[in-house]
C-alpha positions as semicolon CSV with decimal commas, in nm:
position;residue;x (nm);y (nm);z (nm)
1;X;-0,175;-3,276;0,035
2;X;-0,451;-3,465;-0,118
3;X;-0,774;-3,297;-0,102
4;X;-1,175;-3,401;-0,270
5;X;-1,345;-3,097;-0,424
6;X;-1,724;-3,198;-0,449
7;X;-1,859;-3,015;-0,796
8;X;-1,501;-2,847;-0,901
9;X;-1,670;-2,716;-1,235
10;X;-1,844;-2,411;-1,131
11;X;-1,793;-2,018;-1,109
12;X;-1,646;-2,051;-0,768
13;X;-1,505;-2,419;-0,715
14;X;-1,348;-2,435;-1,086
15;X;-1,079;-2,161;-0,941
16;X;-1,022;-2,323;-0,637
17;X;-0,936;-2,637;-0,815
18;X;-0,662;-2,452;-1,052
19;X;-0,562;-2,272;-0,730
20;X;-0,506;-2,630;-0,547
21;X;-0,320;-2,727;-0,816
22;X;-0,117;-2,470;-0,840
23;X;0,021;-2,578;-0,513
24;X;0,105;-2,917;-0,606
25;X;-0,176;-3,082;-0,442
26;X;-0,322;-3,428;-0,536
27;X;-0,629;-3,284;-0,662
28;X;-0,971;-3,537;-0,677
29;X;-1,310;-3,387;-0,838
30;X;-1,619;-3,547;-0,724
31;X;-1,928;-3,461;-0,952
32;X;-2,163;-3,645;-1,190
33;X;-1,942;-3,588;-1,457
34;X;-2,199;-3,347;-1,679
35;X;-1,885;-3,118;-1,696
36;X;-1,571;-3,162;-1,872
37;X;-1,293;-3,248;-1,594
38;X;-1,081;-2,956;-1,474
39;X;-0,735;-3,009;-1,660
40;X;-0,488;-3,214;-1,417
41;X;-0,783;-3,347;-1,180
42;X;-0,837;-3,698;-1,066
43;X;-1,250;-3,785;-1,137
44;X;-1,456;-3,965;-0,930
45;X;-1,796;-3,992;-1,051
46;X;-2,099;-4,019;-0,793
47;X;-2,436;-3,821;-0,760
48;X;-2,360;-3,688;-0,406
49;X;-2,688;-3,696;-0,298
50;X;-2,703;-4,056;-0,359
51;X;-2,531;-4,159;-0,027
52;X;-2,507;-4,597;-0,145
53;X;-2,349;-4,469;-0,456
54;X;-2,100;-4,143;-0,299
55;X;-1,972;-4,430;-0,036
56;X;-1,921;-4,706;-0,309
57;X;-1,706;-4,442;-0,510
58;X;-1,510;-4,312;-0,222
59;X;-1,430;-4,626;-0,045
60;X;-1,075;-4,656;0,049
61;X;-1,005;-4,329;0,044
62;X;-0,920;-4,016;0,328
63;X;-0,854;-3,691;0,262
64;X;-0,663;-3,387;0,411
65;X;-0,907;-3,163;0,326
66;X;-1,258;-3,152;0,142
67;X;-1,440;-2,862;0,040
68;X;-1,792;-2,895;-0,045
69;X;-1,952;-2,658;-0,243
70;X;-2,283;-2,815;-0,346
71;X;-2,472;-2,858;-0,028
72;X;-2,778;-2,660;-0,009
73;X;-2,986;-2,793;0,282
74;X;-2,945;-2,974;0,604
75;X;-2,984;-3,321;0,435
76;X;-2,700;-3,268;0,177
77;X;-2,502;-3,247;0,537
78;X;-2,623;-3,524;0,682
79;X;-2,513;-3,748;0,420
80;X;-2,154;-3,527;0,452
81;X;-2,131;-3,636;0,771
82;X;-2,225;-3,963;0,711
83;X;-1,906;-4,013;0,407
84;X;-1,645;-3,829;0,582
85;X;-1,617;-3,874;0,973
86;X;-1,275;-4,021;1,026
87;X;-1,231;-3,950;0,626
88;X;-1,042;-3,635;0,643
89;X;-0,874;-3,383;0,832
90;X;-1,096;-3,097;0,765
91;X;-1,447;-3,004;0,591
92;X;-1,498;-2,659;0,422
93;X;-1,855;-2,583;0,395
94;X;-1,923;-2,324;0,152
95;X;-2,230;-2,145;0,273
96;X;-2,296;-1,745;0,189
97;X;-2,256;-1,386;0,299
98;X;-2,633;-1,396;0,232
99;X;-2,716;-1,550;0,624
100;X;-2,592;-1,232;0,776
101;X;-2,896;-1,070;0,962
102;X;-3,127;-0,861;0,696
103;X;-3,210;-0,578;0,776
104;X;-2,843;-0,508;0,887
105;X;-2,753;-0,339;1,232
106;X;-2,441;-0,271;1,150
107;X;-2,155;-0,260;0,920
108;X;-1,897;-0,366;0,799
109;X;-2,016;-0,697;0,864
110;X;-1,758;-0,909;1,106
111;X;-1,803;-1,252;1,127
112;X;-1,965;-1,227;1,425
113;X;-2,239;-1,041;1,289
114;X;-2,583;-1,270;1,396
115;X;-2,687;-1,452;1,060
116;X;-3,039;-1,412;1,043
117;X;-3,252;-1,359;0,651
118;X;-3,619;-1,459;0,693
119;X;-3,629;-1,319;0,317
120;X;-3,444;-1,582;0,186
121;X;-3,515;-1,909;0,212
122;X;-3,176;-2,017;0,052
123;X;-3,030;-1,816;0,276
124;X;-3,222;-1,976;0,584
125;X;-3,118;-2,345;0,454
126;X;-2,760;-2,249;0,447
127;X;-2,772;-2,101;0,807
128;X;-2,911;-2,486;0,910
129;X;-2,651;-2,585;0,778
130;X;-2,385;-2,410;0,962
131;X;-2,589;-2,470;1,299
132;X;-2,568;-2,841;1,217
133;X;-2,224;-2,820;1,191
134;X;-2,143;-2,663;1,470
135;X;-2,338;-2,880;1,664
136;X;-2,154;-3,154;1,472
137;X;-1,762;-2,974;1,575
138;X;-1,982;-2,954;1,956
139;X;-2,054;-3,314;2,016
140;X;-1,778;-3,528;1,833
141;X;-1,504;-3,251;1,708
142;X;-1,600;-3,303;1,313
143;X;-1,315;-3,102;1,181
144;X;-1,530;-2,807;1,014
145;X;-1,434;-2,451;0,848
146;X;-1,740;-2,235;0,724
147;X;-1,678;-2,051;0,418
148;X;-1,892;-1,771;0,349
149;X;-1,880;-1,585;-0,033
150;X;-2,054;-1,298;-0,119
151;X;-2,139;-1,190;-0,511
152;X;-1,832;-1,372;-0,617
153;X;-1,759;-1,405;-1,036
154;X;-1,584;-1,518;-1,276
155;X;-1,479;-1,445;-1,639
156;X;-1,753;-1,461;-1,841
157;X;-2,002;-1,327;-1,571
158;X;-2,142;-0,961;-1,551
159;X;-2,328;-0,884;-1,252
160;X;-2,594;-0,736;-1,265
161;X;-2,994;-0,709;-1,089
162;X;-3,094;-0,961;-1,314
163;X;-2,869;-1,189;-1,277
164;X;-2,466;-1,251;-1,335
165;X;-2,348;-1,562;-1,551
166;X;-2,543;-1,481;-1,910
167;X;-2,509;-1,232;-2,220
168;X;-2,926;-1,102;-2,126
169;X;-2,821;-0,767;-1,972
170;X;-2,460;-0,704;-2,178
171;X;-2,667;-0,755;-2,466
172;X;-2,960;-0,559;-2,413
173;X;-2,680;-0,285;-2,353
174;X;-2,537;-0,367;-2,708
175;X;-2,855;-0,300;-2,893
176;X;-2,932;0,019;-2,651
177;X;-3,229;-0,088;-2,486
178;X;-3,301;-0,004;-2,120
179;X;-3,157;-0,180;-1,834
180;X;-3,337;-0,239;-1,512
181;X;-3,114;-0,114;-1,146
182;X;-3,296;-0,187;-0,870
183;X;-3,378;0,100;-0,611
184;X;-3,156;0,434;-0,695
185;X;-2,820;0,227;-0,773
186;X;-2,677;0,380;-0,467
187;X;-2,628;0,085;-0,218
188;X;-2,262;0,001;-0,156
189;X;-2,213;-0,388;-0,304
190;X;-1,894;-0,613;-0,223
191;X;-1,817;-0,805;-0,575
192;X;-1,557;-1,053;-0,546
193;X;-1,311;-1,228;-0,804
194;X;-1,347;-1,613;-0,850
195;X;-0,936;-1,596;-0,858
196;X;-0,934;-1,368;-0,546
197;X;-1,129;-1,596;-0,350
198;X;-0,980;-1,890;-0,451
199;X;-0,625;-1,756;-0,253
200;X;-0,859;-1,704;0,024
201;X;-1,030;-2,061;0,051
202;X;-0,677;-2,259;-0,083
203;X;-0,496;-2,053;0,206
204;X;-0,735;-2,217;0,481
205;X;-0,774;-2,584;0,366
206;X;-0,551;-2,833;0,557
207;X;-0,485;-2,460;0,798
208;X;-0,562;-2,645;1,130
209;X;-0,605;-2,231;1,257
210;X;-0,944;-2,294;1,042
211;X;-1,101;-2,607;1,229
212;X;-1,386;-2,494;1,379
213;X;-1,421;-2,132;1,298
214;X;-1,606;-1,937;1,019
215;X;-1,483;-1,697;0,758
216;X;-1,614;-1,491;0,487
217;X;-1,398;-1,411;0,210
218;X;-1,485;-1,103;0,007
219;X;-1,315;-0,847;-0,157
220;X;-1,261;-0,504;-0,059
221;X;-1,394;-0,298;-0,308
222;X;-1,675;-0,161;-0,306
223;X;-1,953;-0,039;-0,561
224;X;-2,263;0,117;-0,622
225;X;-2,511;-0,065;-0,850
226;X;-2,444;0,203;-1,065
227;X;-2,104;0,176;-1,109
228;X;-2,141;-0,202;-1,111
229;X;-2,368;-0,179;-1,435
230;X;-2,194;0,164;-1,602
231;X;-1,868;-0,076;-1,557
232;X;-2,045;-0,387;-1,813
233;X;-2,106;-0,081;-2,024
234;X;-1,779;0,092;-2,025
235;X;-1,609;-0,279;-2,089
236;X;-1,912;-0,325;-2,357
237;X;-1,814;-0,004;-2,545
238;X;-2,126;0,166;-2,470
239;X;-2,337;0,414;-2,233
240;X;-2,609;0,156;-2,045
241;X;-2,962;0,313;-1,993
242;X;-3,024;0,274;-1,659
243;X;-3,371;0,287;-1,548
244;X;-3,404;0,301;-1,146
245;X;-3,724;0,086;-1,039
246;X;-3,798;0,023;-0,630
247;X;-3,710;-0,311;-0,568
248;X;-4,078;-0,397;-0,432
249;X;-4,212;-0,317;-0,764
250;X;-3,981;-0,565;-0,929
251;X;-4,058;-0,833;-0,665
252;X;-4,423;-0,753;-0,714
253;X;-4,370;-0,778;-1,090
254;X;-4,144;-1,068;-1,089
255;X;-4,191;-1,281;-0,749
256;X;-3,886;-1,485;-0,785
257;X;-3,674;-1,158;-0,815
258;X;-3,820;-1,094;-0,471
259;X;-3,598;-1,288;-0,223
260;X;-3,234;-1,195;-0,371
261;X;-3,329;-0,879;-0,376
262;X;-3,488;-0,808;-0,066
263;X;-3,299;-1,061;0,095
264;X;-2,947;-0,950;-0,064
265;X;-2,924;-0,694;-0,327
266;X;-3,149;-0,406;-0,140
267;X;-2,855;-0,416;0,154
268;X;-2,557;-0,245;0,227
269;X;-2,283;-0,497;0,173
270;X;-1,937;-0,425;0,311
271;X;-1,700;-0,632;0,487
272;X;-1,428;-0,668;0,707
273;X;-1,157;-0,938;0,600
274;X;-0,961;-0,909;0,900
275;X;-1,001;-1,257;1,032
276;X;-0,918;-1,440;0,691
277;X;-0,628;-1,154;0,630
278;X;-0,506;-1,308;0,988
279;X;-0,467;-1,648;0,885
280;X;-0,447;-1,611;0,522
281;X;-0,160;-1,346;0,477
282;X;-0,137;-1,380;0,117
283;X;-0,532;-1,306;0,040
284;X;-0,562;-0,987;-0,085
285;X;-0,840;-0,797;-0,338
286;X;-0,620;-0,815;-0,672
287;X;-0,902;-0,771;-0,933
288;X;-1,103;-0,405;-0,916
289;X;-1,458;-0,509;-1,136
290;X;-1,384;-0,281;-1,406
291;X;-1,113;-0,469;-1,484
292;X;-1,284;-0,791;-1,386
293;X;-1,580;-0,694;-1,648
294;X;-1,320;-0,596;-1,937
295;X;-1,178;-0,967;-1,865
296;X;-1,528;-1,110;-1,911
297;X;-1,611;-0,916;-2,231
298;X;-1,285;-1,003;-2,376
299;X;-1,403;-1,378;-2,267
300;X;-1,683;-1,369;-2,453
301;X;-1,558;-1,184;-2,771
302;X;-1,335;-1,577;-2,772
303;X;-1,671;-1,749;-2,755
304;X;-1,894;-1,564;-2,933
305;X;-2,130;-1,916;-2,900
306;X;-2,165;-1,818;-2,563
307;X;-2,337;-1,469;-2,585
308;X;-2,654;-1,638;-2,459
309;X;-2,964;-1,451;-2,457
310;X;-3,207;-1,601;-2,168
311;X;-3,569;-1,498;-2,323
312;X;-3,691;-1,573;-1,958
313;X;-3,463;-1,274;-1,765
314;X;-3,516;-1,100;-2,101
315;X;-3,935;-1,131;-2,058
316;X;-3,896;-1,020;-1,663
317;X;-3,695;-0,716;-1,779
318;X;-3,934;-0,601;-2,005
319;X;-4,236;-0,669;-1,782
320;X;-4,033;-0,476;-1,522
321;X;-4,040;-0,191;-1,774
322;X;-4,336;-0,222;-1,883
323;X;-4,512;-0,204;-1,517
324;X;-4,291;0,122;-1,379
325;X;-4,343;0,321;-1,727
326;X;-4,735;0,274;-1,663
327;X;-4,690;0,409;-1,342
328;X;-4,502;0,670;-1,381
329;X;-4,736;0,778;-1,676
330;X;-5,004;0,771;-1,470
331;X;-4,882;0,979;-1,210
332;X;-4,827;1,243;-1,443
């Protein structure tokens, strides 16, 4: 099968690329080429966004399958649309678990729960998206699958409030200063593998059971925010102090904090994988996070150049702290 992964470098795509190749697919990475090229990957080198430039570099080519997984907005589609009509079998959209309707009804979320986040506006963008193309699969049959991932990671990445794919929190840990958890730590979170998912998303490209229909691919374990940040610790070597702030006091505090977490984080996520289970037998939650965060700690005792420190999530932490600790003095 020859497929076209559009960015194939990042936390998500990278393991769907090593995933493809695993099954002896004719692998082609389309990016700008910032990255270095996934090992056993055929480059092309475009800007997507630049349409003159994305159809001069993929001229003469059709695909089985392409999975796209740095559109963002209803014009990155467009131009999608434009490149690959009669170009390829199928077109895997990778939107996000974050469209599902906020506040929820209802759990655990189906796919046919309404997608609906007027907190988000990321999350609003990528719901245009889907409604453009299944408007698109409507009028002409584009041959469309809608991929939705929820907090996915990957080695190297420990999830936390502020953030998932730097050293800020593990290292505040390390040197036993106070960590921020929004609200009490108590809401349920789905956290999912990058390996885990990748099954998932190989498993429906060039599955003509997946033209035209929608699936979220999560795993099925489940966590507090709590756990989720006692688990960096326990992989860290050390006892995290947690300090429990409402999440409208960080987004007051911090406004860009404000629409992942009361668009996302604040919410009860769990799912039911029933539908991609269906069609994907061999998709299964391999990778509990405790073990996932030991494999990113051990990742980043191999590149110790990596243990970043981002003074910016750093500053917001503290001026979290800062803020609740004045308030809670002054109440007495």
């Amino acid at each position: 099968m020859k497929v076209l992964i559009i960015g194939g470098t990042g936390n998500i795509s990278l393991e769907v690329v090593k995933q493809s190749r695993r099954r002896g697919w004719k692998v082609f990475v389309l990016n700008r080429g910032n990255s270095p090229e996934p090992e056993g990957t055929r480059p092309i080198h475009a800007d997507i966004r630049d349409r003159d430039a994305a159809t001069r570099a993929l001229r003469g080519h059709s695909w089985d399958a392409v999975a796209q997984f740095v559109a963002f907005e209803p014009a990155h589609v467009e131009i999608d649309l434009e490149l690959f009509r009669g170009k390829t079998r199928q077109y895997l959209f990778t939107s996000s678990a974050s469209v599902y309707h906020k506040p929820l009804h209802h759990w655990p979320i189906t796919e046919a729960t309404p997608a609906f986040n007027p907190f988000w506006d990321y999350a609003m963008k990528k719901i245009a998206c889907e409604q453009r193309l299944a408007r698109a699969y409507a009028e002409d049959g584009f041959p469309m699958t809608i991929v939705r991932p929820s907090h996915t990671y990957s080695e190297g990445w420990f999830p936390s409030s502020f953030g998932s794919r730097d050293f800020t929190v593990a290292a505040r840990m390390l040197a036993g200063k106070e960590i921020v958890v929004h609200g009490d730590g108590e809401t349920p979170w789905t956290l999912t593998h990058s390996t885990d998912f990748a099954i998932g998303f190989a498993g429906l490209m060039g599955n003509r059971g997946a033209i035209g229909e929608t699936f979220h691919i999560t795993s099925d374990f489940v966590y507090t925010w709590n756990e989720i940040h006692r688990s960096i610790g326990e992989a860290l070597g050390v006892e995290p102090k947690l300090v429990h702030v409402p999440s409208e006091i960080i987004a007051r505090v911090v406004p860009s904090r404000g629409p992942s977490l009361l668009g996302d984080k604040v919410h009860c996520l769990v799912f039911d994988n029933s539908k991609i289970k269906r069609l994907v037998p061999d998709f299964s939650a391999r990778i509990p996070f405790h073990e996932g965060a030991r494999m990113s700690a051990a990742w980043y005792e191999a590149h110790p150049e990596k243990k970043v420190i981002d003074a910016a999530i750093d500053n917001e932490v503290e001026a979290v702290l800062t803020a609740w600790h004045s308030m809670v003095a002054r109440l007495g």
